[in-house]
N, C-alpha and C positions, 0 to 999 in steps of 0.2 A: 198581709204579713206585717208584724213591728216593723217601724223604721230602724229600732236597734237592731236587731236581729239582720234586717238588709245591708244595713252601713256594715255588720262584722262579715258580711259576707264581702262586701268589697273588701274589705282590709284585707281577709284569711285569701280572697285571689290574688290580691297583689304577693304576697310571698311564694303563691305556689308557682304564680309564673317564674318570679326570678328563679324562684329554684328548678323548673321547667326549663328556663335556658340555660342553665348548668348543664345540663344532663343532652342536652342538645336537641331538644323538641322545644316547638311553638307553643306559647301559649295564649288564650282570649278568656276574657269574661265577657256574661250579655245579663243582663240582669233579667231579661223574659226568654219562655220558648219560641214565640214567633222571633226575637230578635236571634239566638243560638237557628232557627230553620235556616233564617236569611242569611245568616254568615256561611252557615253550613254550604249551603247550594255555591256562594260566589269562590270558596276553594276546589268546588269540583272545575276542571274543564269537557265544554259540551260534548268536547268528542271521547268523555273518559269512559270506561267499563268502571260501575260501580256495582259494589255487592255487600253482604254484611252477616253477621252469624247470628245468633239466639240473642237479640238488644232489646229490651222493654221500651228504655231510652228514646230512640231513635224514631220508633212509632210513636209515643207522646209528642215529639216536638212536629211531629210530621212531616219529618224528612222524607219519605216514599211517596206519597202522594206529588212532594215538590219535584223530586224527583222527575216523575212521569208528568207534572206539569211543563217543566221543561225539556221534555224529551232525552232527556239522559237514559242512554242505555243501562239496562242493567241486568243482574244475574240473579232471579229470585227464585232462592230453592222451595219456597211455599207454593210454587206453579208447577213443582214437578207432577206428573202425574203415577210416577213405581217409585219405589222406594229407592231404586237403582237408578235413576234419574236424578233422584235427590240427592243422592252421594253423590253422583256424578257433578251437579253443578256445586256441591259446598267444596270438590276438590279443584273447579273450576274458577272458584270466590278467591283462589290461592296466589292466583294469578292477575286478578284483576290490577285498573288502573288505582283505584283509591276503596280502600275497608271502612264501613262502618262501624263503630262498635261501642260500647259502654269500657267502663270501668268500677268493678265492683266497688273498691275502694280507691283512694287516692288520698298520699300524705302530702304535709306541709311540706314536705321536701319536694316535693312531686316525684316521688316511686306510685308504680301504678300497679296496683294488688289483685289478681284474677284467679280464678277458680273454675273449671270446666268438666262437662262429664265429657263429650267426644273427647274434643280437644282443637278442633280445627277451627274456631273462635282465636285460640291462646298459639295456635302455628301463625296465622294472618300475623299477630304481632311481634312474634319473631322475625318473619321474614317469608316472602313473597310479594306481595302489592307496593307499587310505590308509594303508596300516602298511606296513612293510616290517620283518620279522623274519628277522637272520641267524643263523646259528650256525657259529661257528669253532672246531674246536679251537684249542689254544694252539701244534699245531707250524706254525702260519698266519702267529705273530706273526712280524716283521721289525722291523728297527731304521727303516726309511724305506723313499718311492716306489722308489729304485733297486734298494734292497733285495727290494723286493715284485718289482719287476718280474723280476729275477735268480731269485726264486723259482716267480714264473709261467711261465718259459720253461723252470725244468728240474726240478720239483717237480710241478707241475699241466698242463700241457700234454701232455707227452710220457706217464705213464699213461690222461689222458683220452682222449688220439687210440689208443691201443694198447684200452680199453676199447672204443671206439665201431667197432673192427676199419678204423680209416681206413690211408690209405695215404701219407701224410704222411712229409718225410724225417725227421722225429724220430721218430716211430714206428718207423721201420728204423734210425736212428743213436742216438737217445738224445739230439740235440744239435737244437737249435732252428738253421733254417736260414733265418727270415725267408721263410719259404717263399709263395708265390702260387700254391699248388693250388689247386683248387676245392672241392678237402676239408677246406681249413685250415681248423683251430678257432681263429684270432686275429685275425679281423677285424676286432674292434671293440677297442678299450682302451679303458679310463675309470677313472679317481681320483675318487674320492668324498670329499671334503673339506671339506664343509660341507652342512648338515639344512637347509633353508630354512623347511621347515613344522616346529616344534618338536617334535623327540620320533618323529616319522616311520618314524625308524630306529631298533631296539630291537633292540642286537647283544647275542649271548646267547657269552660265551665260557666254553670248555670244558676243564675241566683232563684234555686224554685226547685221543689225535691222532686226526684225524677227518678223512677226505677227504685229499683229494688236495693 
C-alpha cells in the first residue's frame, strides 16, 4: 500500500476516534489484520459468551478461528443443523456477552451506517449484548450519513446479495433498485449515533480494506 494513502489513514482515524468519544463509544486503530485479531481477542473476557451476525470482516481478520484458539465459548449459528436451530441461536447471539460485527459504512463523525435484510444483526446494536465490537476497514470510512448511505447501496449491498446467490435486481444490474423482493437484504436501516451505556461500542478500525 502507498505510504501516502497509510499516513491519510492514520490522520482520517485520529478524527473518527475523537468523534467516537463524543458519542460515547471506544475507539482504536491497528494498521494490519493480525494487529485488529489481537486487539480483538484481549477485549473479550475468557469466560464471555461471544457471537456475531452476517460479518465478512471478522472472518478476514480471523477473529473465529482466534476465538476457538482460546477457548472462548461461543454461539455459532453456521453449526446449527435445521433451520429452526439457526434462528434459535441468532435469537440467542441477542443475548450474548460481547457481538461481533462490521459496519457497512462509518463517517468522520463517527455515526455508524447499517443496512440488514433480517434484522437481528442491526437489533445486537441496539440493544442486548454488553459489548458490541466492530471492525471496519478504513475503505468503510465516508464523509457523512448520506455518504454512508450512497456507499451501502452500491459498495455493500450489491456484492453481499451476489455473495448470498440472491436474486435481487442489483445483483442482476449492479444498481440498487429500492427493491421489495422477498429476497431483499435492506430491510432494516439504522444510524447509530450515540452509546447510551458508556463504551458499549468498541470500534476497532483498520488500516487495510476489509468487507464489503
Amino acid at each position: 500500500m502507498d505510504k501516502n494513502v497509510k499516513e491519510s489513514y492514520k490522520v482520517k482515524s485520529t478524527t473518527i476516534i475523537k468523534n467516537l468519544q463524543k458519542r460515547n463509544m471506544e475507539g482504536y486503530y491497528c494498521e494490519t489484520k493480525e494487529e485488529a485479531k489481537e486487539l480483538l481477542i484481549s477485549l473479550i473476557n475468557k469466560d464471555d459468551v461471544v457471537s456475531w451476525g452476517g460479518t465478512f470482516s471478522i472472518e478476514e481478520i480471523g477473529a473465529k478461528q482466534a476465538l476457538k484458539d482460546n477457548d472462548i465459548k461461543v454461539i455459532d449459528r453456521d453449526t446449527a443443523k435445521t433451520p429452526e436451530e439457526r434462528t434459535k441461536m441468532m435469537k440467542a447471539a441477542l443475548t450474548s456477552d460481547v457481538f461481533l460485527t462490521s459496519t457497512n459504512a462509518i463517517t468522520m463523525e463517527g455515526e455508524l451506517v447499517n443496512i440488514d435484510g433480517a434484522g437481528n444483526r442491526l437489533a445486537a446494536f441496539c440493544y442486548g449484548p454488553d459489548s458490541v465490537i466492530v471492525v471496519a476497514g478504513m475503505n468503510k470510512v465516508v464523509r457523512d450519513v448520506e455518504s454512508g448511505m450512497k456507499r451501502v447501496r452500491t459498495d455493500a449491498c450489491v456484492p453481499n446479495a451476489i455473495r448470498y446467490n440472491l436474486k435481487t435486481p442489483c445483483a442482476v444490474t449492479g444498481i440498487c433498485a429500492e427493491c421489495t423482493s422477498n429476497e431483499t437484504i435492506c430491510s432494516q436501516i439504522l444510524v447509530t449515533r450515540y452509546c447510551k451505556q458508556k463504551n458499549r461500542f468498541k470500534v476497532i478500525l483498520v488500516g487495510e480494506q476489509l468487507g464489503f
